[in-house]
C-alpha positions in Angstrom: 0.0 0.0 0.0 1.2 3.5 -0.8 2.2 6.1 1.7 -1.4 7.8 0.6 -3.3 4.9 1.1 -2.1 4.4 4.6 -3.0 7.4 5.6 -6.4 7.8 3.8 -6.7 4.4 6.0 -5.8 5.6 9.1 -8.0 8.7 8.4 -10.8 6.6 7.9 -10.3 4.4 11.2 -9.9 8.0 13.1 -13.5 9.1 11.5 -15.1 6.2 12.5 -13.6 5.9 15.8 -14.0 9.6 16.5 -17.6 9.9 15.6 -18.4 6.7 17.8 -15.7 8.2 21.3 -17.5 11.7 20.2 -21.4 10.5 20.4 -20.4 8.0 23.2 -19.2 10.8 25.1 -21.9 13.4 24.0 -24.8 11.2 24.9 -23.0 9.7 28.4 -22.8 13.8 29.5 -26.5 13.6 28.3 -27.1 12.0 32.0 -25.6 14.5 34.2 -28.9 16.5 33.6 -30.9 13.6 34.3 -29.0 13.0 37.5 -29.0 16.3 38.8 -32.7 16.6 38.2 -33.7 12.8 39.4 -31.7 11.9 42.4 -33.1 13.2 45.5 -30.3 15.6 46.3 -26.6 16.7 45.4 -24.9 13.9 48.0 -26.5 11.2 46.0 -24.9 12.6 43.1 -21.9 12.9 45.0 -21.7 9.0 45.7 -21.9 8.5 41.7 -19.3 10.8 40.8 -17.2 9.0 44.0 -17.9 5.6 43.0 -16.7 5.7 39.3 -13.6 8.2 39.8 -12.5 4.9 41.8 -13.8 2.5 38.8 -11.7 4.8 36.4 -8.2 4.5 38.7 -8.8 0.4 38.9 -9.6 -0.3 35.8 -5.6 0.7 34.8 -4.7 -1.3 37.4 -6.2 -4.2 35.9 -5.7 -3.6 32.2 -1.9 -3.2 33.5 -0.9 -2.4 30.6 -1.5 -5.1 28.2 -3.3 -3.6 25.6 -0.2 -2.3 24.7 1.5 -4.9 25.0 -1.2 -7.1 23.0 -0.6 -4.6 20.1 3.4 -5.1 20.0 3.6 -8.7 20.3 0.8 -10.0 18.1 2.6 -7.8 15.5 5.6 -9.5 15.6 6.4 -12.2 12.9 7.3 -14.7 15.2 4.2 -14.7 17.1 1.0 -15.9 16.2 -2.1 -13.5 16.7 -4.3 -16.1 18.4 -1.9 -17.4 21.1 -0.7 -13.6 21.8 -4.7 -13.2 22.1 -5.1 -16.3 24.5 -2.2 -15.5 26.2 -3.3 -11.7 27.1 -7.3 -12.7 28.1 -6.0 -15.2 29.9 -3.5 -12.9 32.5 -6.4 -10.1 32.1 -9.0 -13.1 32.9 -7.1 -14.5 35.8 -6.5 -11.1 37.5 -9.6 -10.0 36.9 -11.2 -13.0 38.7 -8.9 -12.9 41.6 -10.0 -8.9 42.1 -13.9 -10.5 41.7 -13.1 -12.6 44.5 -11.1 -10.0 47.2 -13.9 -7.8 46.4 -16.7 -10.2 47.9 -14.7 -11.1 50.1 -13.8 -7.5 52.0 -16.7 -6.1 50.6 -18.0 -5.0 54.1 -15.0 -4.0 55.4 -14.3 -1.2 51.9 -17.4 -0.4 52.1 -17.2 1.3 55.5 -13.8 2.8 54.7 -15.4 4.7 51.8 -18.8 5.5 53.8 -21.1 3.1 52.3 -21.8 0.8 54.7 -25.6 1.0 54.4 -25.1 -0.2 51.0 -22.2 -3.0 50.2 -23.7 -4.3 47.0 -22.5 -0.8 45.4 -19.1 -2.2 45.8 -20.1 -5.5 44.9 -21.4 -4.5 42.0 -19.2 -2.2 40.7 -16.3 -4.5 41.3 -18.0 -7.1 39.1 -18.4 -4.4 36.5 -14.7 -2.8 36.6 -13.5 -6.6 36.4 -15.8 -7.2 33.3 -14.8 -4.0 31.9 -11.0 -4.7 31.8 -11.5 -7.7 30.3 -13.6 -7.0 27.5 -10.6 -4.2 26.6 -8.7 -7.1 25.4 -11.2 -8.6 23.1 -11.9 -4.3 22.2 -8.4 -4.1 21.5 -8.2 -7.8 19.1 -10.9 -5.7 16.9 -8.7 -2.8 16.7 -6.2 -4.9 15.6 -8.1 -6.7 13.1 -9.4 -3.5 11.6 -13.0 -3.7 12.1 -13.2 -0.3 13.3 -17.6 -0.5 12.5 -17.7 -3.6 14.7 -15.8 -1.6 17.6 -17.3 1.6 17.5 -21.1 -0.3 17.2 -20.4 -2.6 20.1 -18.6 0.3 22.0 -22.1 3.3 21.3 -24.2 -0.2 22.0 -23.3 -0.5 24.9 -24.1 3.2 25.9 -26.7 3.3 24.6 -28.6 0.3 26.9 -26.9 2.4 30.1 -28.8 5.3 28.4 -31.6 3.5 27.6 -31.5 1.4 32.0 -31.2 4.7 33.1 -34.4 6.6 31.4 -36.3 3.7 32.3 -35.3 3.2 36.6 -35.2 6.9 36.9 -37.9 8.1 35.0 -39.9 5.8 33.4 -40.6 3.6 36.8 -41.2 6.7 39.1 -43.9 7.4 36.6 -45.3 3.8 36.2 -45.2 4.0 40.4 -47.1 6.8 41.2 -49.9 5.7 38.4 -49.7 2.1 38.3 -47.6 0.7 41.3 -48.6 -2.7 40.9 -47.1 -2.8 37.4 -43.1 -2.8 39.0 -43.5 -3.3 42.5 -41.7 -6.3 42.2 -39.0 -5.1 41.6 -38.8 -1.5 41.9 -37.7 0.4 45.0 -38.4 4.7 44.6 -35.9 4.6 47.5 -33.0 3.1 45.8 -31.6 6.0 43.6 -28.2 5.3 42.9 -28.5 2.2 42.9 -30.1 1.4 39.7 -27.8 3.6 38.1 -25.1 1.1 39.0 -27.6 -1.9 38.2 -28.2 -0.3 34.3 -24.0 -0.1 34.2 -23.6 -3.7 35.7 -26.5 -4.8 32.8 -24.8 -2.6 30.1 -21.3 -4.0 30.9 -22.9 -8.0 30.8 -24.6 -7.3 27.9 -21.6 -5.9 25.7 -19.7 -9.5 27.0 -21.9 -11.0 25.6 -21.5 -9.7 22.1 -17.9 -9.9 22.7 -17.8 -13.6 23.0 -17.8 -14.6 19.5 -14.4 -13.0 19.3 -13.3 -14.0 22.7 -13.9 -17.7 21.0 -11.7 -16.7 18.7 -8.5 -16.6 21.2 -6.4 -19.9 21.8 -7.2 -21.6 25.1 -3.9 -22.8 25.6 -1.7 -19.4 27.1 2.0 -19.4 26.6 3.9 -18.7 29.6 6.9 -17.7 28.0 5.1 -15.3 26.5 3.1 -14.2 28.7 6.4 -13.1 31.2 7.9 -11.3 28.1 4.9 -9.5 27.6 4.4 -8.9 31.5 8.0 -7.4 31.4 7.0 -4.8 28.8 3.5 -3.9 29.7 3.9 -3.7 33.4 6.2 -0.5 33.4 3.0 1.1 31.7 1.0 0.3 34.6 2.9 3.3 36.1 2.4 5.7 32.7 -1.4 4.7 33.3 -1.1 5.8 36.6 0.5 8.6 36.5 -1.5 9.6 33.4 -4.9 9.6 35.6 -3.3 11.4 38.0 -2.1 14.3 35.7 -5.6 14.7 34.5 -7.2 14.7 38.0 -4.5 15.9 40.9 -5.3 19.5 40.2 -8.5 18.7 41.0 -7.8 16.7 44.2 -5.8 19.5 45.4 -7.5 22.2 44.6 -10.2 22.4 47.7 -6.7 22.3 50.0 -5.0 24.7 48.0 -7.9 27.0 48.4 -9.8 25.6 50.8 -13.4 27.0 51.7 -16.7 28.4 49.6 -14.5 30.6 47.1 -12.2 27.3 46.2 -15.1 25.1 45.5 -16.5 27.8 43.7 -13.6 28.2 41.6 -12.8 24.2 41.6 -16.4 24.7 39.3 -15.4 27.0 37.4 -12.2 25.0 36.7 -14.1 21.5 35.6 -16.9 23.1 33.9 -14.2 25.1 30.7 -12.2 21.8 30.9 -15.5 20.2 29.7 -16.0 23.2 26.8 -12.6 21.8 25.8 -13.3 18.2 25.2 -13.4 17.7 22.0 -9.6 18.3 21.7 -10.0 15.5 24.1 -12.2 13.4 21.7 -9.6 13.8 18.8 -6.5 12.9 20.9 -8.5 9.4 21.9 -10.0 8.8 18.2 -6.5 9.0 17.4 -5.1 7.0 19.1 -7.8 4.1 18.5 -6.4 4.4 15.2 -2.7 5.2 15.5 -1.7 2.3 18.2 -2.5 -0.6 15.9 -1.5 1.5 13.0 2.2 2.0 14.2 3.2 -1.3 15.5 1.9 -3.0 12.1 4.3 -0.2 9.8 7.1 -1.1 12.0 7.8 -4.1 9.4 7.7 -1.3 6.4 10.9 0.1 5.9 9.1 3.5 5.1 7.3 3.3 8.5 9.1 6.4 10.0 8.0 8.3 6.9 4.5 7.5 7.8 4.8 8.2 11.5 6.3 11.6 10.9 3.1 12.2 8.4 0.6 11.3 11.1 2.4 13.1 13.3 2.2 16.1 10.5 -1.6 15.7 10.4 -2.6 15.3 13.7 -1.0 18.9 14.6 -2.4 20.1 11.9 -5.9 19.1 12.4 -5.6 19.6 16.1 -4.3 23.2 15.4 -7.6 24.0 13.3 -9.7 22.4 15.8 -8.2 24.8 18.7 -8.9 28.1 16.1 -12.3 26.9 15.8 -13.3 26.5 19.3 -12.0 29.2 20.5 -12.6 31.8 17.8 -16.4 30.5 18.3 -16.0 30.3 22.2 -19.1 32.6 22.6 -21.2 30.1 20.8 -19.7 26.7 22.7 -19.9 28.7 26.0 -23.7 28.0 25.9 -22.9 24.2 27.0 -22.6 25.6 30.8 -24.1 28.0 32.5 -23.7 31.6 32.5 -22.4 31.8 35.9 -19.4 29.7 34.8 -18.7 32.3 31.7 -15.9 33.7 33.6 -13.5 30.8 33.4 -13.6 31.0 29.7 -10.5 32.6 29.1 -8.5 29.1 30.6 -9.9 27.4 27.4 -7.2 28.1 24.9 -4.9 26.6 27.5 -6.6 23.8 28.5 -6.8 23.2 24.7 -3.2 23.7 23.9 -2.5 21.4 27.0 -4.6 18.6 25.2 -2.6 19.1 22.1 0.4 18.7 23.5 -0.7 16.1 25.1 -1.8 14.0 22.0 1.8 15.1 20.5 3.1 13.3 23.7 1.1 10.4 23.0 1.9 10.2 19.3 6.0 10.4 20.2 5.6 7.6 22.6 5.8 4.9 19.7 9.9 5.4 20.0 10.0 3.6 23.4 6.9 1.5 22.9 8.6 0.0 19.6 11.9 -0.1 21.3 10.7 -2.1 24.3 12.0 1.2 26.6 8.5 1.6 28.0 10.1 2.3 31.2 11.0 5.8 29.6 6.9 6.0 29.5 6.6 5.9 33.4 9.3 8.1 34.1 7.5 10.9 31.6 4.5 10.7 33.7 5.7 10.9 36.9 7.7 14.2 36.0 4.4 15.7 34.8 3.0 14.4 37.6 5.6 16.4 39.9 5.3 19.8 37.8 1.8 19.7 37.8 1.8 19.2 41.9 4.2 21.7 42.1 2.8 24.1 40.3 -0.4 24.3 41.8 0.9 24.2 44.7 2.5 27.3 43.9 0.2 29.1 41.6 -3.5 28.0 42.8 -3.2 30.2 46.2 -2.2 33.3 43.9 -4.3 33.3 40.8 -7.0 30.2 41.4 -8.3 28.1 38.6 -5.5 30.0 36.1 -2.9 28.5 37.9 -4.1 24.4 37.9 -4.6 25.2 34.1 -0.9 26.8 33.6 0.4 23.5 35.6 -1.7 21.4 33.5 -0.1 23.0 30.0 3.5 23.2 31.5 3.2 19.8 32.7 2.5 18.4 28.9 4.6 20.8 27.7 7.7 19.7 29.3 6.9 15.7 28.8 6.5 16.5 25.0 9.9 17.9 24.9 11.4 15.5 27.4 9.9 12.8 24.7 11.1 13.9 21.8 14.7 14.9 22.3 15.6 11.4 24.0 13.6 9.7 21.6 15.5 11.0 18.9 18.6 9.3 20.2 16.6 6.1 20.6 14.4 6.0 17.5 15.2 9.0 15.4 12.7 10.5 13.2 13.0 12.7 11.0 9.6 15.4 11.9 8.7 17.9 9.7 9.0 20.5 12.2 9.4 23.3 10.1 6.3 22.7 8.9 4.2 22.1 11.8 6.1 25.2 13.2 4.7 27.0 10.9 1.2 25.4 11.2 1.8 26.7 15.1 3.1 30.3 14.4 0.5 30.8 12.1 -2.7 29.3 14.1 -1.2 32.0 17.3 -0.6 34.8 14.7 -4.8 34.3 13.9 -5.4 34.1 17.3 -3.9 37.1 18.2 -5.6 38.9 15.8 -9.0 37.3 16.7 -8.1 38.4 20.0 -6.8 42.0 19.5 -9.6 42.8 16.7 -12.3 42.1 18.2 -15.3 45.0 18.1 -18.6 46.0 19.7 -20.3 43.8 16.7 -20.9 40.4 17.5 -21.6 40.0 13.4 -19.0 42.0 12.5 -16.7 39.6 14.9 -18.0 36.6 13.8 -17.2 37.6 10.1 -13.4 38.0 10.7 -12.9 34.9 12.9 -14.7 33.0 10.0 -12.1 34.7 7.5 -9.3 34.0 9.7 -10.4 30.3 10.1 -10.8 30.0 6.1 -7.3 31.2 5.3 -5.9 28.8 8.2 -7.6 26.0 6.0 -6.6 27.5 2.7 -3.5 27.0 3.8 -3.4 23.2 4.9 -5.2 22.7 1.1 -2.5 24.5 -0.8 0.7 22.7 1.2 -0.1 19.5 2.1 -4.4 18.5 1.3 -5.0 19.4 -2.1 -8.6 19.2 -2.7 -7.9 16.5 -5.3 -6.7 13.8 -2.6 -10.0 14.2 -0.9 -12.0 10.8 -2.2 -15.4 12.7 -2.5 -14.4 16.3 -3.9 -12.1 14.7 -6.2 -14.8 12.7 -7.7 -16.5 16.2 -8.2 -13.6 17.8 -9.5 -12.9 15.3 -11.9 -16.6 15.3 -13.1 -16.4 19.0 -13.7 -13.0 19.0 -14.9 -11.6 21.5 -11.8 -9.1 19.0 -10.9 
């Protein structure tokens, strides 16, 4: 396949994975209104938020790693794909068992430690469901691999859409059936339990998408190789720290925050904070359809001795296309800033750094093939844990003097330094020859328009509106005329052709 065709590929895997990580996303935030409105008050809310922050830390610990590690080793040649498969549901399915079973059997004594005594079967429950869930990321990641991206993203907004669909149903439809036909569910529904039937529709949700799974699971050789299975424990368990750290660079400003500035004002602000970093997502959402794509896609060109001509185009494109995505959220910030509520408006100026923070980010992510294809993920780890030290420091240091600014200044330092760190030892590890003068200028240039956005901006919301559009039009004109003429696009070209514009 040509260089062309491998990227017109891995566009197409990043469309489909991006439009089904974007909806997912989209129609999961959906709930919070319902939430907020249903349960009886904010504490019950509170316990939901609690409850999956803690599914989100231990479902890295039990992945540890080894979806990663599936992706190197069932690409090399002298492996087969179906024992590399057994072999990583297997460790995934043992561990994930043995957490099953330590969860039943202190479930009494975590559930007081985290203030739930009255109600053990949340833990129960949700340690069934964070058990399931990182085991079905192995099958998830053997459809990756196999490149049917439709059959991923359809299982994947499936599944969201029966925990949609669970939810709906125990928190509205049944309050409704009860107070006009109680006879109808009171065998099984309790107007008292709240929360709890939120977890039950994620415990139902999560069963139900292992069941679709298990055609492929089938798929997998039932006879692990232990020789393997230590090689591939010895590279993916260093990322068990990355995935670590990783959470705790996204969420350790927000731990410390309410002790940084403790009292009414912090929490305020600690609003303020989370509410822009939600008008940022969809930098978020690109970084992750990426690299749904890009993971498989890199350890399956390491055999092509053009590969590092194709990394350094992805890596070309994904700056580029993140670059445009920042100038068009936040030259149209006034029209995205209607996803929260006015009283968070103030915050909005953190927004261009929380989105520059996510694109360096994804630039960190996209630079970490060097020691993931070298077997250095040790280098990984040790980029994590420095971000996660500037970003503690920082806030620390900045949070008490200028508030929210200052966790979203150690947030953009923090993957700001990491990127660097990453690229100038990876260079001696795995050299690649970037375009950077290129996706320099991309940068200067996207900074340059905001600027002007910024400093040109009048009493006329029209009249500002107009320029921002103009600005955003030459930022595109200029990605078509060096590096996407219109006639590489498969739909305009067809229309080019057919009116002979080509």
């Amino acid at each position: 396949m040509t260089e062309t065709g491998k990227m017109k590929n891995l566009a197409k895997e990043t469309a489909i994975y991006g439009v089904s990580s974007i909806v997912g996303r989209f129609l999961n935030w959906c709930l919070v209104p319902v939430y907020t409105y249903v349960l009886a008050d904010s504490s019950e809310y509170g316990i939901v938020t609690n409850i999956y922050a803690w599914t989100a830390l231990l479902l890295v610990f039990l992945t540890y790693g080894m979806e990663t590690g599936f992706f190197r080793f069932v690409n090399k040649t002298d492996q087969r794909p179906p024992v590399v498969y057994g072999t990583t549901l297997f460790s995934i399915g043992s561990t994930s068992a043995l957490f099953i079973a330590l969860v039943f059997l202190f479930r009494d004594s975590i559930a007081a430690t985290m203030g739930y005594s009255d109600h053990v079967e949340f833990i129960t429950i949700m340690g069934v469901v964070v058990a399931i869930d990182a085991f079905t990321a192995i099958p998830f990641a053997y459809l990756r691999y196999k490149r049917k991206a439709i059959k991923f993203a359809s299982f994947k907004l499936l599944m969201i859409f029966i925990n949609i669909a669970l939810n709906l149903f125990f928190l509205i439809a049944c309050p409704y059936i009860n107070n006009h036909h109680p006879g109808l569910i009171s065998w099984f529904y309790d107007p008292s339990y709240g929360v709890g039937y939120i977890i039950i529709a994620n415990l139902i949700s999560t069963a139900a998408t292992l069941i679709m799974l298990l055609p492929d699971i089938l798929e997998a050789s039932f006879r692990p190789d232990m020789t393997l299975l230590r090689q591939m424990l010895r590279y993916s368990l260093p990322l068990l720290v990355l995935g670590i750290a990783g959470i705790m660079n996204q969420t350790i400003d927000k731990i410390l925050f309410p002790y940084l500035m403790p009292g009414q004002e912090g929490l305020r602000q600690l609003g303020i904070y989370g509410a822009c970093f939600k008008v940022a997502m969809v930098m978020m959402m690109f970084t992750q359809a990426f690299r749904y794509a890009y993971e498989p896609f890199i350890f399956a060109q390491h055999k092509d001795s053009k590969s590092k001509e194709a990394y350094a185009d992805a890596m070309k494109f994904f700056v580029i296309f993140s670059l445009l995505i920042f100038l068009g959220m936040v030259f149209f910030i006034d029209i995205l800033k209607l996803i929260i509520a006015p009283s968070y408006w103030e915050g909005l100026a953190i927004v261009p750094i929380i989105l520059a923070s996510y694109l360096f980010q994804g630039v960190f992510f996209n630079l970490s093939l060097w020691y993931k294809l070298t077997d250095r993920t040790y280098f990984g780890a040790w980029f994590s844990v420095l971000g996660v030290l500037i970003t503690v420091v920082l806030n620390v240091i900045l949070v008490p003097v200028i508030g929210y600014f200052g966790s979203a200044w150690a947030s953009f330092s923090c993957y700001l330094v990491i990127m660097l760190t990453s690229y100038f030892i990876g260079q001696k590890f795995f050299p690649i020859n970037y375009p950077l003068r290129d996706m320099t200028l991309y940068a200067c240039v996207a900074v340059a328009l905001y600027m002007v956005a910024y400093f040109c901006t009048t009493p006329y919301v029209a009249v500002n509106y107009i320029i921002r559009t103009l600005l955003l039009l030459f930022f595109l004109a200029l990605i078509i005329k060096r590096d996407l003429p219109l006639s590489q696009i498969p739909v305009l070209n067809r229309v080019l052709n057919r009116f002979h514009l080509k």
